[in-house]
GULUMPA-961028 format. One record per residue: x, y, z of N, C-alpha, C, CB in turn; residue in three letters. Coordinates in steps of 0.1 Angstrom, whole numbers, plus 5000, padded with zeros to 4 digits. Atoms other than C-alpha are relative to their C-alpha. Glycine has a CB too. Example, Ala and Ser with C-alpha at 12.3 -4.5 7.8 and 13.67 -1.06 7.14 Angstrom:
500949885000512349555078500950125000499050005012Ala
499149895000513749895071499250115008500450054986Ser
//
This chain:
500950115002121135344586500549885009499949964985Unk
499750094991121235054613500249874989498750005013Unk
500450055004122034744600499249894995500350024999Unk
501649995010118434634599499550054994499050005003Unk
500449925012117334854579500849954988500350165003Unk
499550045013120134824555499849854995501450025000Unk
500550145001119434414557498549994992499949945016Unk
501349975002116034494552499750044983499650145010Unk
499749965010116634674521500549904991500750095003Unk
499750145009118634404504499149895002501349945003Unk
501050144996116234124514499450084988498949975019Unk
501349965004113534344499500150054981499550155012Unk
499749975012115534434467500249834992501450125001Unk
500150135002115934044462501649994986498049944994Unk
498850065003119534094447500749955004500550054997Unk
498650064990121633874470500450065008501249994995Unk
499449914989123233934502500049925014499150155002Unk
500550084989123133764535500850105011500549804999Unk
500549994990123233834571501249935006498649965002Unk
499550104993126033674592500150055016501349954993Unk
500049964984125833644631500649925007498850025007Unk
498850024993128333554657499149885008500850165009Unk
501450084998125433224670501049965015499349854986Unk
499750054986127833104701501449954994498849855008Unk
498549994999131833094711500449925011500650155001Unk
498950094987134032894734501150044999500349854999Unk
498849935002137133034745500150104996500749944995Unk
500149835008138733324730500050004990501050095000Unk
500549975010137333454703499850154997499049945001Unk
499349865001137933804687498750084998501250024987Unk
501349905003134133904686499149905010499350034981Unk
501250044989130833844711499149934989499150165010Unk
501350065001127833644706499250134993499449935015Unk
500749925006125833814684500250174993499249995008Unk
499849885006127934044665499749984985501550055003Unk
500850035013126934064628501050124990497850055003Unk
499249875013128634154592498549974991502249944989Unk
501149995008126334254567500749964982499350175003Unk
499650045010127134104531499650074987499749895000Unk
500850005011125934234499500749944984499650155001Unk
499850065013126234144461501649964999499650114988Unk
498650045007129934224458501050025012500450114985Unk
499449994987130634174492500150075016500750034996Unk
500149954986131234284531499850184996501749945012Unk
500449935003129134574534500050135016498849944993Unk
500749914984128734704574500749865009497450025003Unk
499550144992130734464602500749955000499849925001Unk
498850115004133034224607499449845012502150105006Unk
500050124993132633874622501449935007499449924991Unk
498949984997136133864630501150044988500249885005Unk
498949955006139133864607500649874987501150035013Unk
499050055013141533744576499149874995502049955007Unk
500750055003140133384573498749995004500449934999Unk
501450024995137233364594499250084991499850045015Unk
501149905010135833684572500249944983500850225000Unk
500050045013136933504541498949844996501649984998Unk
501050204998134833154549498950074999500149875018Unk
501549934995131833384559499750064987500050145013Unk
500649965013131933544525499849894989500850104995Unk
500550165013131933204504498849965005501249815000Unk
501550074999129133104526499050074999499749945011Unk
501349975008126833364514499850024990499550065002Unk
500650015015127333344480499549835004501450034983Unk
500750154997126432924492498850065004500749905012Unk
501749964995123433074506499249984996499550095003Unk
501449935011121633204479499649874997500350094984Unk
500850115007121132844467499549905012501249924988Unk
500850134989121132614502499250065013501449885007Unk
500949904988119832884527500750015010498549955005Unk
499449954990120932974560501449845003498550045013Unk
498750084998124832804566500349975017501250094993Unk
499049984986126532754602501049934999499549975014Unk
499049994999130132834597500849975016500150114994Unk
498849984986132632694629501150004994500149885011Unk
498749955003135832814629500849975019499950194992Unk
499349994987138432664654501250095003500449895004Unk
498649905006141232944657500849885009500250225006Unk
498350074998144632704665500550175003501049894981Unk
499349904995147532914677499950074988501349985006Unk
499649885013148233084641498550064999500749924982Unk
501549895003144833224635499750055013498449934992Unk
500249854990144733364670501050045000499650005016Unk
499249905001147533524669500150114989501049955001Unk
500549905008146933664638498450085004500049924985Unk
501549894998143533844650500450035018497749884997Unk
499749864990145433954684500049895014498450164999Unk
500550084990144333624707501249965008499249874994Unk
498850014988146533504739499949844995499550045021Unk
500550145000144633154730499149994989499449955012Unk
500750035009142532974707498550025002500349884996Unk
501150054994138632904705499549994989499350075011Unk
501250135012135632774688499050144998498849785012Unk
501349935003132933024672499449934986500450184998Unk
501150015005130132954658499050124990499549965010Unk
500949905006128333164624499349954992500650114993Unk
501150045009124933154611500250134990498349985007Unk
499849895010125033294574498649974997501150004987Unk
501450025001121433344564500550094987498750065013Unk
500649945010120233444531499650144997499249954998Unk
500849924998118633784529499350024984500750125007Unk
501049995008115433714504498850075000499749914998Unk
501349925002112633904492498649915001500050064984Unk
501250064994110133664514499150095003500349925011Unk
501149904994107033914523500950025017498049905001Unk
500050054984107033744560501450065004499949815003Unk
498749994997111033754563500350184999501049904989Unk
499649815001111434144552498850045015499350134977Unk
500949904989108334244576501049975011498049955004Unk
499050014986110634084604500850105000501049875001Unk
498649885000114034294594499150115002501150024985Unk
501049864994111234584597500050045007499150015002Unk
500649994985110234494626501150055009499449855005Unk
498749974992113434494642500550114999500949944999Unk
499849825006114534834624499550085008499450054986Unk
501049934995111334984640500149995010498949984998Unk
500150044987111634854674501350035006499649875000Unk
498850025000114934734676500349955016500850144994Unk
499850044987114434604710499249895005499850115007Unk
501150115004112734234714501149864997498850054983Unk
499650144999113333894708499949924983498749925012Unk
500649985014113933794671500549805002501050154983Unk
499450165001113933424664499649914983498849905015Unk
499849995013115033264630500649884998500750114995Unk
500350185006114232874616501450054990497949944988Unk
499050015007117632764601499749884990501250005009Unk
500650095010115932514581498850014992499749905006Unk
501249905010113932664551499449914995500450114988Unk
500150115005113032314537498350094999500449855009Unk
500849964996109432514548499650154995500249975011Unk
499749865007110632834532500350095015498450074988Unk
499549934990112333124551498750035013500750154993Unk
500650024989111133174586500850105012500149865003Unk
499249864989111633494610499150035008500450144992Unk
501249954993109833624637500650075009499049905006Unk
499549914994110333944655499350045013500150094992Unk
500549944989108834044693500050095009500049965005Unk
499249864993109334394707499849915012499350205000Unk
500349984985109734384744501050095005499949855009Unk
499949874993110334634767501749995002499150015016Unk
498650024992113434444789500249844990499950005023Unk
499850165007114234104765501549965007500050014978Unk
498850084991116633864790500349904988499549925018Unk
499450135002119033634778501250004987498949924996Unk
498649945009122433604753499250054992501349904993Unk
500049955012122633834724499549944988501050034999Unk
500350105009122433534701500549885010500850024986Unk
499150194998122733114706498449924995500649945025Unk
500650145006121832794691499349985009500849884996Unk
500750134991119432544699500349924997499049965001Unk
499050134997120732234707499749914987499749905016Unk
500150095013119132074674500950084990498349984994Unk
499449945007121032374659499150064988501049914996Unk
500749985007117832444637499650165004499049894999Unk
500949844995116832804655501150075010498249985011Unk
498949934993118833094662499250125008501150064990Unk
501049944996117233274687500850195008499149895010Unk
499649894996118333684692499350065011500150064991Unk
500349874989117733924727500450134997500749985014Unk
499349915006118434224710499450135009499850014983Unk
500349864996118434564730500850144995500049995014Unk
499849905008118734904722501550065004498850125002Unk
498349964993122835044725499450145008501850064983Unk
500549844993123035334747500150124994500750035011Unk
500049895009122235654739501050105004498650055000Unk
499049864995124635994739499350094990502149994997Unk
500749865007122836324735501050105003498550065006Unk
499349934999125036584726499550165003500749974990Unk
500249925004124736904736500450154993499749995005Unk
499349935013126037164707500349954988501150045004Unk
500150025014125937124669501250044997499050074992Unk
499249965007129037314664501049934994500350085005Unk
498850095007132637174651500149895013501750114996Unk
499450084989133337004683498549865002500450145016Unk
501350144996129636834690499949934988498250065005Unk
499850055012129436754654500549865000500950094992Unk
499150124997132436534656499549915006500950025005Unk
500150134986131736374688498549904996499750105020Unk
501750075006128036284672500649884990498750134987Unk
499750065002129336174648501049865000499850074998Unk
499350144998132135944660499349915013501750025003Unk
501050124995129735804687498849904992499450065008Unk
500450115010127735664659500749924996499750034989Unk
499450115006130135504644500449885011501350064993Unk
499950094988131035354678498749895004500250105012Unk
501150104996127735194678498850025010500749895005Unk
500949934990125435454700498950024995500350105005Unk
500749895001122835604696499750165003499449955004Unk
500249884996122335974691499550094999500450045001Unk
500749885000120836264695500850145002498949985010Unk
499149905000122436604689498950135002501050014985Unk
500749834989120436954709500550124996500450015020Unk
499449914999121237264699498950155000501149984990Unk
500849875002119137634701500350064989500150095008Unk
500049935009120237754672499549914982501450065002Unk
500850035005118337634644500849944982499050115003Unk
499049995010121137674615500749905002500850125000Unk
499050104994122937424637499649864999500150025014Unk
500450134999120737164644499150024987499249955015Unk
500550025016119937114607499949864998501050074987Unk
499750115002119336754600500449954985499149935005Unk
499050005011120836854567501249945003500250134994Unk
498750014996124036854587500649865000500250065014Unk
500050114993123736474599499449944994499649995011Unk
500850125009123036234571499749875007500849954989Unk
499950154995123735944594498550015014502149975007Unk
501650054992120335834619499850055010499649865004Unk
500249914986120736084643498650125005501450105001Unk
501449954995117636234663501150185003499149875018Unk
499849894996118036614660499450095003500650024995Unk
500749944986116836854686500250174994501049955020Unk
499249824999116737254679498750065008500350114980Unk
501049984991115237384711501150085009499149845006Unk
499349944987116237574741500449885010499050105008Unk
499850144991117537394771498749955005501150025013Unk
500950094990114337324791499449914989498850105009Unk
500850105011112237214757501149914994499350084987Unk
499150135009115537024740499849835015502650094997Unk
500450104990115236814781498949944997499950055014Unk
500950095000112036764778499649894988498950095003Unk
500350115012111536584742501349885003500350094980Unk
498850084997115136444754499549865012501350125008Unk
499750084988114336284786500849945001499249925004Unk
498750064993117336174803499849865008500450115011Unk
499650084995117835824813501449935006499549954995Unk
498350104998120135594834501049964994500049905004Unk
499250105006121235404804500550154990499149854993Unk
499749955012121735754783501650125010498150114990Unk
498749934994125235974784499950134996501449944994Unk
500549835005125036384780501449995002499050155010Unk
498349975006128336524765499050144996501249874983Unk
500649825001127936954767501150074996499550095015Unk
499549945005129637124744499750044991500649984999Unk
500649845012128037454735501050104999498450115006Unk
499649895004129137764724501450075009498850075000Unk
499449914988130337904757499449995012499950134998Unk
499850054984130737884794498349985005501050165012Unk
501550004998126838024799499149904994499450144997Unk
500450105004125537814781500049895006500549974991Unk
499550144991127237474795499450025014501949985002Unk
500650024986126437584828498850025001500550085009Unk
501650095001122537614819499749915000499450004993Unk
500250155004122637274808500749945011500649964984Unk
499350054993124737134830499350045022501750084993Unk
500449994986123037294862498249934997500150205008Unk
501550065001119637104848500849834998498750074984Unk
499450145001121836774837500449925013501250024991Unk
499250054988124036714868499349955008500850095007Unk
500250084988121236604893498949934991499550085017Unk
501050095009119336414860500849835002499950074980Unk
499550124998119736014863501049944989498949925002Unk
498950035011122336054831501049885007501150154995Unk
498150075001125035764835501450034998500349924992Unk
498049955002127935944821499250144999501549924980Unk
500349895001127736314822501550074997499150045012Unk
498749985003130936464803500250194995500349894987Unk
500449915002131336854800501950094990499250055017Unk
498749965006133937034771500450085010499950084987Unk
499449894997136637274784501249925012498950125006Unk
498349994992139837294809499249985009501150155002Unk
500349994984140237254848499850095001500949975010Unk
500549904993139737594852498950044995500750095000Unk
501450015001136337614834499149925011499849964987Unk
500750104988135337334860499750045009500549895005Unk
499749924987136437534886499250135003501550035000Unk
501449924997134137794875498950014999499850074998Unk
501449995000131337694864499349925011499649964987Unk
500650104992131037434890500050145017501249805001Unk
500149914991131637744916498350094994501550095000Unk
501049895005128837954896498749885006500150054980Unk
501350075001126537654899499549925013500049904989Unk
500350044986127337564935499250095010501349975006Unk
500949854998125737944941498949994999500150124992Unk
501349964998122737884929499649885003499450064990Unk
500150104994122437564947500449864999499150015001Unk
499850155005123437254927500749945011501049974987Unk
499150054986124837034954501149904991498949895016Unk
498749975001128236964953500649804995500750105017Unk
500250175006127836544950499649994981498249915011Unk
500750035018125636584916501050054992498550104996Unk
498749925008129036824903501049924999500650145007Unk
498850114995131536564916500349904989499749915014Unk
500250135009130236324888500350004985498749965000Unk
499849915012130936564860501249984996499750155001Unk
498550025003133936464839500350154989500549814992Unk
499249915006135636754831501850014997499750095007Unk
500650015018137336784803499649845000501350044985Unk
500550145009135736534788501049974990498550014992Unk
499450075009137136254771501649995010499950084984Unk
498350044991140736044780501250084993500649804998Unk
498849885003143836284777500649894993501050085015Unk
499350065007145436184750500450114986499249874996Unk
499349905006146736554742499250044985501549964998Unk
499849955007144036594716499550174997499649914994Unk
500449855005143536954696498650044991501150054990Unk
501149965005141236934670498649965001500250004990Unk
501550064996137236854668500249835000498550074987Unk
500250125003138336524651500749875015500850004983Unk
499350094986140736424680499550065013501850025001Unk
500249974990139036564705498649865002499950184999Unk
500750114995136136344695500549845004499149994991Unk
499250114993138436044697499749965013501450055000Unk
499949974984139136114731498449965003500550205005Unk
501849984988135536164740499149864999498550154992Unk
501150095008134135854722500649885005499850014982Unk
498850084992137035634735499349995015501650095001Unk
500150044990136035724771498149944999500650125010Unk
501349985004132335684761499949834998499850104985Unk
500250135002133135344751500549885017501149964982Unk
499649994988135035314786498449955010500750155001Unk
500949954990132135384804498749864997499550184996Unk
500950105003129535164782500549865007499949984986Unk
499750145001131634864786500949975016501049984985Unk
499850034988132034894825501549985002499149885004Unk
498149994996136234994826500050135003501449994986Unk
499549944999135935314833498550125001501349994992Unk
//
């Protein structure tokens, strides 16, 4: 559950809870513009807005909420509170705590965004008028994540979709890696032909699951620039089906399980039946940053680590 949805949910249940978001920072600061903890009745539910006091101010101001409506918490970290959350230096952030009430108007917004999740959400910090939300899909939405307006009354969000990672294989190893790229904050989708596998029994958490062969799991898939393929099926034949249809697709990260010497053959097997030898070059084999692990759980580590590498333009 994203959390709009879960936001959504509490608004709509009208037991308490609020919303806090990261609205604009100066200097260093231990989280971005528009990072968000989610609150509920008896506390931090999904998130963090930073750390020790900053998360402790953010939770007094949404039990304050419930009664005066949306807050904006500044917090200047001095040397001791950056150093305690990790900082070289200080800085200035800025958090709007909003309410989350069972307004009609206000829940259809969190909806909206849930549904979409990609658009322009913009949200009156002065309820004197009663709560006030308004949500706008768009395709490509420019501009920061979150920031004030200079009266400080409207917080206005660019929210686009995280990138996606489609895994291909269900078994112990893809499992994992699905799994801990969620948690990383992706989006995913998990492909597998066997039917037992891609069970979305398996995957409680919001993952799009595929049980198809390779050409039909591509085609419902479609492959974009912004999405990452991670291939780890069963066995060698396998990977190298997928992998001789993946490698010249416009994937951004393309990551394939196994050793140097699996690379060495399957990228020979697939240079035979023509793949050219640029589109193979791009293929990180093994996948994921060596960091000696063994099992599915450290192996996804590894994989989700370089995954976050890759999103965040280091590597």
């Amino acid at each position: 559950m994203t959390v709009w949805r879960a936001a959504a949910v509490l608004a709509r249940a009208g037991r308490g809870g609020a919303l806090a978001t990261v609205a604009r920072t100066l200097g260093s600061t231990p989280v971005p513009v528009g990072t968000k903890m989610l609150v509920g009745p008896a506390g931090r539910l999904e998130g963090s807005v930073g750390g020790g006091c900053v998360e402790a101010d953010v939770l007094e101001a949404a039990q304050a909420a419930q009664t005066q409506g949306p807050l904006i918490r500044t917090h200047h970290l001095n040397a001791d509170i950056a150093g305690d959350l990790g900082l070289s230096c200080g800085g200035t952030v800025e958090i709007v705590v909003e309410p989350l009430v069972p307004h009609a108007p206000y829940v259809a917004a969190l909806d909206a965004v849930a549904a979409a999740e990609q658009g322009t959400l913009t949200t009156a910090l002065d309820w004197s008028l009663g709560p006030r939300k308004q949500f706008s899909p768009a395709t490509d939405p420019t501009g920061p994540a979150a920031a004030l307006s200079e009266d400080r009354h409207t917080m206005v969000e660019h929210l686009l979709l995280p990138p996606r990672v489609v895994v291909f294989g269900a078994g112990h190893v893809g499992s994992a890696i699905a799994h801990a790229a969620s948690v990383a904050g992706f989006r995913v989708v998990i492909a597998d032909d066997r039917p037992e596998f891609a069970d979305p029994r398996r995957f409680p958490d919001a993952f799009r699951v595929v049980a198809a062969a390779v050409d039909a799991a591509l085609a419902a898939v479609a492959i974009t620039p912004q999405d990452a393929v991670v291939i780890a099926t069963r066995g060698h034949r396998h990977d190298a089906a997928i992998l001789e249809r993946v490698a010249t697709s416009g994937a951004g990260y393309i990551g394939l399980l196994g050793s140097r010497r699996k690379q060495v053959v399957v990228t020979k097997a697939l240079r035979a039946e023509g793949v050219p030898a640029k589109a193979l070059e791009r293929v990180r084999v093994p996948v994921g940053l060596p960091i000696g692990a063994e099992t599915p759980e450290e192996i996804a580590v590894s994989v989700t680590a370089e995954l976050i590498a890759w999103r965040r333009g280091a590597g």
